[in-house]
Residue, then its C-alpha position, 0 to 999 in steps of 0.5 A: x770137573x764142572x759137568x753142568x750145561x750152560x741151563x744148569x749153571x745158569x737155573x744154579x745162578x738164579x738159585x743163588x740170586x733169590x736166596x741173595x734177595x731174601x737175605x737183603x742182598x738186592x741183586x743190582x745195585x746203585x752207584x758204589x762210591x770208589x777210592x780208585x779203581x783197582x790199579x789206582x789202588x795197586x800204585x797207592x798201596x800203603x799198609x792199613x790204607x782204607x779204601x773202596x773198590x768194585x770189580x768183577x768176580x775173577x776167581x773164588x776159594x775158601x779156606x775154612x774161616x776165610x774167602x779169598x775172591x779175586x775182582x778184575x775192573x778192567x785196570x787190574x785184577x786185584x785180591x780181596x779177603x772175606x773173614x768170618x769173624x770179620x763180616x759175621x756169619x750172615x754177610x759171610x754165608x751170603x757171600x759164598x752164594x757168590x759166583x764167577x761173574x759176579x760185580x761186587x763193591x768192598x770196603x776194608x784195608x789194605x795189606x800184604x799177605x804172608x806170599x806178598x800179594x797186595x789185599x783187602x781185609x774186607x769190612x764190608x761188601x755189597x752185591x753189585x750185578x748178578x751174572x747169571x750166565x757162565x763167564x768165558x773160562x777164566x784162563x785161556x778167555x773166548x778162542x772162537x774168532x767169529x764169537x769173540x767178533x760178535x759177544x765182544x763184551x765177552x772177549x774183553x772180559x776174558x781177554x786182557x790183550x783185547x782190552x788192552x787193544x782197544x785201550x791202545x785205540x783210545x789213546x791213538x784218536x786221543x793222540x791225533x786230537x791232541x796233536x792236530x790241536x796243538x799245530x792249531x787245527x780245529x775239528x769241525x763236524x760234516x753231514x754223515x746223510x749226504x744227497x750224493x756221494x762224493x770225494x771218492x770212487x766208492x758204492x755208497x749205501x742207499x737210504x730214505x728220508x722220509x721228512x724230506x722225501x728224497x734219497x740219501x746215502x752214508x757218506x763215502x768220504x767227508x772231502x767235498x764238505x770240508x773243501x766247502x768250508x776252507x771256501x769260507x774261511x776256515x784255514x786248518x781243519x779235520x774232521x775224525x769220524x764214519x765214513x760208509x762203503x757199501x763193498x766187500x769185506x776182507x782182513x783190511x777192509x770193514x763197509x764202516x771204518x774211521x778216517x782222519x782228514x785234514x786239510x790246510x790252506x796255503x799248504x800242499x802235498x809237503x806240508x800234509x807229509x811233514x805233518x805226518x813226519x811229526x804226527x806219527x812218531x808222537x803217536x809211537x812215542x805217547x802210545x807206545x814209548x817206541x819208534x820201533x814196532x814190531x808188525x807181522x808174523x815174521x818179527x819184522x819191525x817197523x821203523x817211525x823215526x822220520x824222515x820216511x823214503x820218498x819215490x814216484x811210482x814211476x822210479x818204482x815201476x822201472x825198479x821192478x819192471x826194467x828202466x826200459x818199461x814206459x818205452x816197451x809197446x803195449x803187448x811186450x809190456x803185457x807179456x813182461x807183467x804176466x811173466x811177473x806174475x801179474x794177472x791179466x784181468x779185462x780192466x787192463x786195456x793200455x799200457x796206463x792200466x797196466x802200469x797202475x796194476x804192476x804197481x797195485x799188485x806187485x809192488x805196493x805189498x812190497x814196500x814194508x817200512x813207510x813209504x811216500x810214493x808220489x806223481x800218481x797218473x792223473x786219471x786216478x787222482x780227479x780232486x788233486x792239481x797236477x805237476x808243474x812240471x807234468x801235467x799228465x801227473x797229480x802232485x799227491x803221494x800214497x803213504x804205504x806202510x806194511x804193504x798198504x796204503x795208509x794214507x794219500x795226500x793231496x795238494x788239492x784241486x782248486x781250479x774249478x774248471x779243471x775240478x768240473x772237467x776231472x768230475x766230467x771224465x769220472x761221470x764217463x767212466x763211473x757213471x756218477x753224478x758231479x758234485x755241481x754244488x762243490x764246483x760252484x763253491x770253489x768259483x768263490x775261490x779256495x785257498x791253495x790247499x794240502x790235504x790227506x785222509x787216514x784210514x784209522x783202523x788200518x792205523x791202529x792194526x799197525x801200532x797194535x800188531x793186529x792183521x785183521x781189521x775187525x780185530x781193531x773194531x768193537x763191533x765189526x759187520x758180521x754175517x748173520x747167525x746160521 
């Protein structure tokens, strides 16, 4: 059993290093010219191929004569031999000041060993990177959560589902671009330093510009922007970046997260869920091979094959609250929630507040495979048009999947009197200014218009199996070290 403290090992280290450098060996090298990474290699394995290859020291043991030393690159982990007799006495003494760690390029070739396993007969290696601190345990990685969050370059070199994780992400924002692009949208960018906050309800952090001598803030949502940019013509667009909310931090909720938007004029609210009707199932079958993905601790599978369950909110409510619900008398109604077991908080004034919590607290966490619940009151809603059909209701829809909302989607507000009026009502209840610059653009007119925003990270947790976000984000916010 190794005894040494993390002082020792890491003076032993160093130790080695200079011996290294005073053999020739200089402790970090230049670029190293590769056949394929480690996995490349592994699928074009052919016997007596020659090839190049670097990777990080997995794991070491001698045998006698012999060096066997397995490299990881993050594709794969593959084995490589050192041969006395083939290096020479210099360049195979060296190698043994070697450690765990190390990142190191070999040339030689290919073959199989007598158990099977895929090799280098190293020819020739090279010193690459010195670590000169001590490696997670190779076997069972990095298991404290708060270190794996804030050393992540730690946790993915010692943890393969980690890394396999974050693969998975890559490939899901690939996805969405791929996707979008091949339905004709184009991705613009908008400003991340806004003069104001806009295009959601939400505290937005608060900087300086020193350049201009005014306030800005981190945007809270890119929705006002793009709006401004179907007024001058462009037709279908999206934008996947940052969006900024200076509020609390839970397992779902990270103050810097990734969204999606997308807006597309001459749509509406069906057109953004036929769009998700065709985006997601890609996703699961380009990232995943599956339309069925497993979610949760208790082996629950969510089911992508479209199309998705469509209800209103208020068909919802009557489900879980009796079909006599919106007829009840406020204090009857509060007295029937409470016996659900809603609980009963000072925002809860009227029978609209009411309902709007019954359906937050009671039921969204029920709805497990996803779901488009539609004609939301309109007071919850500004930048939305109404119903044709009822104008105290936004033709929008909340995608939930896994008891959270993923998605909303709009069939956006293009009237700007009827924008200037919702904002007025939120200035009386939030105390935020109005956008006046938004709604003047929308007097030039902007095409009827179908609109949604996706939260990304909450997007990834699902197609991963992932409960908390900051599992799915490289570097989530952390509170400082003690």
């Amino acid at each position: 059993m190794d005894t040494q403290t993390p002082d020792q090992y890491r003076a032993q280290r160093l130790a080695n290093r200079a011996k290294l450098a005073e053999l020739g060996y200089a402790p970090y090298g230049h670029a190293f010219a590769r056949t394929g990474t480690l996995k490349e290699t592994r699928e074009a394995f052919a016997e007596g191929k020659a090839v190049a290859v670097a990777g990080r020291i997995q794991t070491k043991r001698r045998m006698g004569k012999l060096m066997f030393i397995h490299l990881n690159d993050g594709s794969d982990a593959f084995q490589i031999l050192l041969k006395r007799d083939v290096l020479g006495e210099e360049a195979y003494n060296a190698a043994k000041l070697l450690d765990l760690g190390d990142i190191i390029g070999v040339k030689g070739a290919l073959f199989t060993t007598q158990a099977g396993e895929k090799t280098v007969d190293v020819a020739a290696w090279e010193l690459l990177s010195k670590a000169v601190r001590q490696p997670p345990e190779k076997w069972h990685g990095l298991q404290d959560q708060e270190e794996r969050y804030r050393r992540r370059y730690l946790d993915l070199m010692s943890n393969p589902e980690s890394r396999a994780r974050f693969d998975k992400r890559h490939k899901i924002l690939l996805g969405i671009r791929n996707y979008l692009a091949s339905k004709g949208f184009v991705e613009v960018e908008t400003p991340i330093m806004q003069a104001q906050a806009g295009g959601a309800a939400a505290k937005p952090f608060v900087t300086h510009h020193n350049a201009l001598d005014r306030e800005m803030v981190l945007r809270i949502a890119p929705e006002l922007y793009l709006k401004r940019l179907l007024v001058g013509g462009f037709d279908k667009i999206f934008e996947l970046g940052k969006d900024f909310r200076n509020e609390g931090i839970d397992r779902t909720h990270n103050p810097e997260f990734t969204v999606l938007e997308v807006y597309e004029a001459y749509g509406d609210r069906s057109s953004m869920k036929a769009l998700i009707e065709g985006m997601l199932p890609y996703l699961c079958d380009t990232v995943l091979g599956t339309r069925q993905v497993p979610y949760g601790p208790d082996g629950k599978v969510l089911n992508f094959e479209p199309p998705y369950r469509e209800v209103s909110q208020r068909a919802l409510i009557e489900e879980r609250m009796g079909a006599d619900w919106f007829s009840l008398d406020y204090e009857t109604a509060r007295a029937r929630a409470a016996e659900a077991g809603l609980e009963l908080t000072p925002e809860i004034v009227d029978h609209l507040t009411l309902s709007h919590e019954v359906y937050d607290k009671l039921i969204e966490k029920t709805l497990f495979q996803p779901t488009f619940v539609t004609r939301i009151p309109k007071q919850y809603v500004p930048l939305a048009k109404a119903c044709t059909d009822d104008p105290a209701l936004v033709d929008v829809f909340e995608f939930v999947v896994a008891g959270k909302e993923l998605c909303p989607g709009y069939t956006e507000q293009n009237d700007p009197d009827a924008q200037r009026e919702a904002f007025s009502r939120q200035v009386e209840e939030d105390a935020e200014p109005t956008d006046l610059d938004f709604v003047e653009a929308l007097e030039y007119g902007m095409p009827p218009t179908g609109g949604l925003g996706m939260g990304i990270d909450r997007l990834v947790m699902l197609l991963t199996d992932t409960e908390v976000i900051r599992d799915v984000i490289l570097f989530p916010q952390l509170k400082s070290e003690a």
